[in-house]
PLY file of the C-alpha trace (Angstrom):
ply
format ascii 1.0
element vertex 159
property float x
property float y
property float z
element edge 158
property int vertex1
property int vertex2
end_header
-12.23 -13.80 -11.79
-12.68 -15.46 -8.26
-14.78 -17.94 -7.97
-18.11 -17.06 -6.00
-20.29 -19.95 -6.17
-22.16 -20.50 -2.72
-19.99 -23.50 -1.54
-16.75 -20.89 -1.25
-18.25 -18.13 0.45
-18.62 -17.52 3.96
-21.71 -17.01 5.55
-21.72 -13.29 6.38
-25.49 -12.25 6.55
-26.51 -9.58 8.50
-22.98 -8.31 8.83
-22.96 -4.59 8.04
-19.55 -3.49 6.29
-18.76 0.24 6.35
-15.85 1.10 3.53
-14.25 4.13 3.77
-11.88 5.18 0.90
-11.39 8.14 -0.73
-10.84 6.17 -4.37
-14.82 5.91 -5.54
-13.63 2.58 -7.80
-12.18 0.80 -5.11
-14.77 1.35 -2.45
-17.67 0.61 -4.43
-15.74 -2.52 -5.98
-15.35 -3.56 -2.58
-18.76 -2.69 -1.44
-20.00 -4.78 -4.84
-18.06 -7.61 -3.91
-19.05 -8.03 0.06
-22.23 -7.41 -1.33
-22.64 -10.79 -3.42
-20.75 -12.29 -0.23
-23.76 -11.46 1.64
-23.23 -8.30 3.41
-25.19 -4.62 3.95
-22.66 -2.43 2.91
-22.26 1.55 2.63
-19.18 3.38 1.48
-18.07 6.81 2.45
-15.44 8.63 0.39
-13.27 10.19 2.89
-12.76 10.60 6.56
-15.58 13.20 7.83
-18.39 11.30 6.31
-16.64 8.01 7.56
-17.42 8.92 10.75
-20.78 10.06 10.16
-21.12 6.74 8.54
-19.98 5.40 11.78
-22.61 6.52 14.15
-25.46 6.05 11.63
-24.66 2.82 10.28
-22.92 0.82 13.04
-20.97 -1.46 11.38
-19.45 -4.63 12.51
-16.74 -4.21 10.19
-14.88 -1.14 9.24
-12.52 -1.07 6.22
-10.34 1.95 6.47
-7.94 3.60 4.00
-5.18 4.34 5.77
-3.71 7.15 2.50
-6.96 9.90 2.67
-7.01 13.65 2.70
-8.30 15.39 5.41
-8.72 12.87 8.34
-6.90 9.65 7.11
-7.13 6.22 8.40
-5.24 6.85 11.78
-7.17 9.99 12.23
-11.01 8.20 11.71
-9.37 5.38 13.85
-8.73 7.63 16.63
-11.50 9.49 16.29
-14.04 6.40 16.44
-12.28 4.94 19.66
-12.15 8.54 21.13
-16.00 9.13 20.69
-16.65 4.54 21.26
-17.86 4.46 18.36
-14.58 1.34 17.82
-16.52 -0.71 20.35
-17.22 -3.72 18.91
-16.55 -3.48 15.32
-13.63 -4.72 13.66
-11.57 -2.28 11.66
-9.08 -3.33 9.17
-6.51 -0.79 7.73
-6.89 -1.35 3.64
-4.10 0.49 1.85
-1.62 0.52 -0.92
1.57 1.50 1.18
2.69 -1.56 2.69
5.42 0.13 5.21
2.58 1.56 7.47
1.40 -1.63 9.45
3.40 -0.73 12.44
1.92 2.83 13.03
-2.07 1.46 11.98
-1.92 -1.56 14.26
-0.87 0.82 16.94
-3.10 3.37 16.02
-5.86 0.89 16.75
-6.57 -1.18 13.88
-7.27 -4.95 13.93
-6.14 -6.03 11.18
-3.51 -4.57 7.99
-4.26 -5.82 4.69
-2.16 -4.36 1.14
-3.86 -3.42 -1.53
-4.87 -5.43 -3.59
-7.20 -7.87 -1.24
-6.51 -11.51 -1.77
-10.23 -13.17 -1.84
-8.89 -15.79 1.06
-7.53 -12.49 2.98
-11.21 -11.29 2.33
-12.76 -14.58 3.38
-10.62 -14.91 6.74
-11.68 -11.20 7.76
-15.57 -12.08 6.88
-15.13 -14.98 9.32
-13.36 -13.44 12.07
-15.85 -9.96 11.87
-19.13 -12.57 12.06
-17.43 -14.70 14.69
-17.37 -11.31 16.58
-20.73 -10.06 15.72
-22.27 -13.51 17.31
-20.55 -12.99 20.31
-21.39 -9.38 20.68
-25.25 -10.19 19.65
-24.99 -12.52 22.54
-24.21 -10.43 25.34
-26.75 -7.58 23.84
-29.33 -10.02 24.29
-28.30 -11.02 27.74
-28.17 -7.56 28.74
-31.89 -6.51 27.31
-33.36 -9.74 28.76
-32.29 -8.82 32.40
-29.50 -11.28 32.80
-25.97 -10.01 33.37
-23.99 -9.64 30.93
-20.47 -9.72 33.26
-19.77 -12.88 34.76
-17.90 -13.35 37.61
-14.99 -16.01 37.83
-17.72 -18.56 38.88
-19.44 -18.44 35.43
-23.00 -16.95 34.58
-25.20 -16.76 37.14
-27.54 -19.82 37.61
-31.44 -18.41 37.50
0 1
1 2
2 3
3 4
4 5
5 6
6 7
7 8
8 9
9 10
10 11
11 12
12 13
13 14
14 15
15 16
16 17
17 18
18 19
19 20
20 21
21 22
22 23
23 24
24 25
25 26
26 27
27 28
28 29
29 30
30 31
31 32
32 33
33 34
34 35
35 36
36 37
37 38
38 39
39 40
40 41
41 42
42 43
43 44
44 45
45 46
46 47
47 48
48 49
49 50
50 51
51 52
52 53
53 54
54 55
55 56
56 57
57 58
58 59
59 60
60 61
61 62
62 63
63 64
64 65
65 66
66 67
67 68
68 69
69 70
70 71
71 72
72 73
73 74
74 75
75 76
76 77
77 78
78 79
79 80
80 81
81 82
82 83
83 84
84 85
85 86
86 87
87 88
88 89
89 90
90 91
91 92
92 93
93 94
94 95
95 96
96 97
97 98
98 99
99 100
100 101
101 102
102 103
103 104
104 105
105 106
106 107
107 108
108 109
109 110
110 111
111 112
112 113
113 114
114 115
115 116
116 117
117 118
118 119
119 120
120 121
121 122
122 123
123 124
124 125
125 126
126 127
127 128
128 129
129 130
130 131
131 132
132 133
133 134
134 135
135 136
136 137
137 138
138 139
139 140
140 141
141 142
142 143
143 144
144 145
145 146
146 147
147 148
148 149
149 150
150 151
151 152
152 153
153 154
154 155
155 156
156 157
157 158
């Protein structure tokens, strides 16, 4: 059993994981795990209602299954960048056939990670999804309190 104890975890409050995977025990495992990490999670059990997770939800992180019926991985992928809902959030392909990373990473994807999920692998992609989530925070709150959010070369503008 990994060790969770405070000191080893990253801080990952506020960050709101969306797990799609059409295998119940490995999505809510998941879900249980990011959960003592820290996170809001929700889990969606196949394709369709990972996308309708999508829009209601608005994760910063998205872990996909890339092996599903109906819409798989590559098909919620393209979906979510089709309709913007990929702006912003970081998606990682999760899935058991390791031969696939070309064709997710070019379908979109951020990040490939093989089944099963190393808890440094997990660690590393709770840092770099937070990381992102500050930044993106950042310019939302630029943009609301009038300032521009699109610098020019020059820098931000000086008020």
């Amino acid at each position: 059993m990994p060790d969770l104890s405070e000191s080893t975890l990253p801080e990952s409050a506020e960050l709101r994981v969306l797990i799609v995977d059409d295998d119940p025990d490995v999505a809510d495992a998941l879900a249980g795990l990011l959960e003592l990490m820290g996170c809001r999670t929700t889990v969606a059990f196949g394709g369709e209602s990972g996308l309708r997770m999508l829009q209601l939800f608005k994760p910063g992180l998205v872990f996909l299954d890339l092996g599903m019926p109906g819409y798989d991985g590559v098909g919620v992928m393209h979906r979510a960048k089709t309709f913007g809902q990929a702006d912003g959030a970081m998606y990682v392909c999760l899935t058991g056939n390791k031969y696939e990373e070309d064709r997710a990473l070019a379908s979109g994807f951020d990040r490939f990670v093989h089944k099963p999920m190393t808890m440094d692998k997990l660690s590393e992609i709770l840092s770099e999804a937070r990381a992102r989530s500050v930044v993106q925070d950042h310019w939302r709150l630029k943009s609301v309190d009038g300032t521009s959010s699109a610098f020019s070369e020059a820098g931000p503008p000086m008020n």
